[in-house]
C-alpha positions in Angstrom: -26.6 144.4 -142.2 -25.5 146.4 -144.9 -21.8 147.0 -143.2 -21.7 143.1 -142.6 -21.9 142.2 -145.9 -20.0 145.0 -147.2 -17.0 143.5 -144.8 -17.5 140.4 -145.9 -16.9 141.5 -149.8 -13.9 143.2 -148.5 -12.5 140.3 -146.7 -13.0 138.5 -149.8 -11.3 140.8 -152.5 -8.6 141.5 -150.3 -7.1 137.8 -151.3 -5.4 138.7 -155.0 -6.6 134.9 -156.2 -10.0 136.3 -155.6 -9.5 139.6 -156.9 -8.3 137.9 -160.3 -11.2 135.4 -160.4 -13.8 138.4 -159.7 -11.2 139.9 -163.0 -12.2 137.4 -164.7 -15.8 137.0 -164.1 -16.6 140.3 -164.8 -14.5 140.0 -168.5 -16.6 137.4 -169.3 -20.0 138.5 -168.2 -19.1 142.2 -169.6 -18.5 140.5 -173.4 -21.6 138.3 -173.3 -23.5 141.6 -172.7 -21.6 143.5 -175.1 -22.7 140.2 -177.9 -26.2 140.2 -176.8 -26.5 144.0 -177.6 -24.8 143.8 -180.6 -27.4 140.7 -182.1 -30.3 142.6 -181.4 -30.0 144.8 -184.2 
């Protein structure tokens, strides 16, 4: 199941408009971590 899925996310990336949105998506979710652990102090 593991492989399957692993494929599937390889299939996936392997398109560069994918690649850019997954870019993208991990920008964004990386700076509203970075604000949340900066307002905690």
């Amino acid at each position: 199941m593991k492989k399957a899925i692993g494929a599937a996310i390889a299939n996936w990336f392997r398109k560069p408009e994918n690649r850019e949105k997954a870019r993208q998506a991990a920008k964004q979710a990386y700076s509203q971590y970075r604000k949340r652990k900066n307002s905690g102090k």
